[in-house]
N, C-alpha and C positions, 0 to 999 in steps of 0.2 A: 491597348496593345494589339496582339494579335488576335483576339476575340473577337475585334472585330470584320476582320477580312475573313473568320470562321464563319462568323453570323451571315455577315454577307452572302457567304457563298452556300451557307445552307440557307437561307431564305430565297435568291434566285434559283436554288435546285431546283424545285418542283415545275420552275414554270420555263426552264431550259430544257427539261423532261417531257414535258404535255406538248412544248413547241417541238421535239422532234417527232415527237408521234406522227404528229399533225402535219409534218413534212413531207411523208410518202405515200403520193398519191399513189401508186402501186398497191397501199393495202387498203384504202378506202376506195378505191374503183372495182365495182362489181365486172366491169368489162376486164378488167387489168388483170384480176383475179381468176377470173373463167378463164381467161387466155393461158393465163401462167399453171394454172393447176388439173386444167382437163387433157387426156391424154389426147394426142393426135394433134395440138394443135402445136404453131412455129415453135413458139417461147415455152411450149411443156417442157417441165423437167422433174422428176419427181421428187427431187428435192426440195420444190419450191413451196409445199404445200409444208412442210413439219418448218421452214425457212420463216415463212411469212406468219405462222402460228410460234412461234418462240420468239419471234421478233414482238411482235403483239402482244404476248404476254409476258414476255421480258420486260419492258418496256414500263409497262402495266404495275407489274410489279415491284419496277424501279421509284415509278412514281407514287407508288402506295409508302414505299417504303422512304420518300424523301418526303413527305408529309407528315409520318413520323418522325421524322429527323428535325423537322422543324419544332414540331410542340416541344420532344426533349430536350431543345435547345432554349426554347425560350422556356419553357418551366425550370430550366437547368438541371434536369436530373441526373445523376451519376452514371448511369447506364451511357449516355452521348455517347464519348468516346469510342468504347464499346460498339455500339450502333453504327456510326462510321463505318470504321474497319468491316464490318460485315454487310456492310453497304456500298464500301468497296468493292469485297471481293465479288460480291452479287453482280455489279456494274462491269467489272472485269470478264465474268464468266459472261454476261450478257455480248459485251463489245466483241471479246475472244470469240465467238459461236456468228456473230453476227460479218466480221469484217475477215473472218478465214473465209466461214462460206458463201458469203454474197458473192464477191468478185466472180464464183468460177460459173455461178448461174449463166445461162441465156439474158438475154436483155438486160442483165444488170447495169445500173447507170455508174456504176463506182469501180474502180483500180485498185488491186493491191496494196497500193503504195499507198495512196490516198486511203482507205480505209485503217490503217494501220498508224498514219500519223493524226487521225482524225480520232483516235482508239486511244491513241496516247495524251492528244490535247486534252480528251474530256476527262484521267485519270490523273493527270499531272496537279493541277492545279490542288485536287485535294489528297491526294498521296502527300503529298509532303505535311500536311496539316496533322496530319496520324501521328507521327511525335510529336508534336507540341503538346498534341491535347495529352498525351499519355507520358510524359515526361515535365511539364511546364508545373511550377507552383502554383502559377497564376487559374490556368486550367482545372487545376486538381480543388483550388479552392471554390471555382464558381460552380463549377458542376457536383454538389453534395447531397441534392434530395434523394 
């Protein structure tokens, strides 16, 4: 049933998480870096330094925490559920912090708009999965240890 589009989607978690990391060159160029965070230069903003460092470790943390996601899921432990939801909100406060304050930077390559419906695609798909697992018999019975 739906256990399996759960599995699924926490099993490509982690590596949908390491792929965006790895996305933005802005935080792995040492050039891109000194530009954006030393004062006096075009692209300085002094937001960009606590910006690019909670992006990073957001991020980080996202993907630490969707690796657990995955063992609890596949050992089935009762906690899942649980785990989710606060793997949600963790991803939420991540997206929330990331697609308000990027846009208003200097050189940022992203829109409002566009950050905010890119905020929503990555939250949708397993928001909805949050009641099954916490209401479903099916759910309640695999996840026991």
């Amino acid at each position: 049933g739906w256990l399996i589009l759960v599995g699924f989607l926490t099993l490509v978690l982690p590596l949908r998480l390491a792929l965006r990391i790895l996305e933005f060159p802005h935080v792995w160029s040492l050039s891109d870096w000194v530009a954006r965070t030393t004062p006096g230069r075009d692209e300085y903003h002094p937001l960009w330094t606590p910006y690019l460092l909670a992006g990073v470790l957001g991020n980080t943390a996202l993907l630490c925490a969707a690796i657990t996601l995955v063992f609890l899921f596949v050992t089935r432990r009762a906690a899942f559920p649980a785990a989710v939801a606060a793997f949600l909100g963790m991803h939420a406060l991540v997206l929330l912090a990331t697609s308000s304050l990027g846009p208003s930077l200097p050189g940022a390559d992203i829109g409002v708009v566009d950050a905010v419906a890119a905020a929503a695609g990555e939250l949708l798909p397993l928001t909805a999965l949050v009641p099954y697992l916490f209401n479903s018999d099916r759910a309640r019975s695999t996840f026991v240890r």
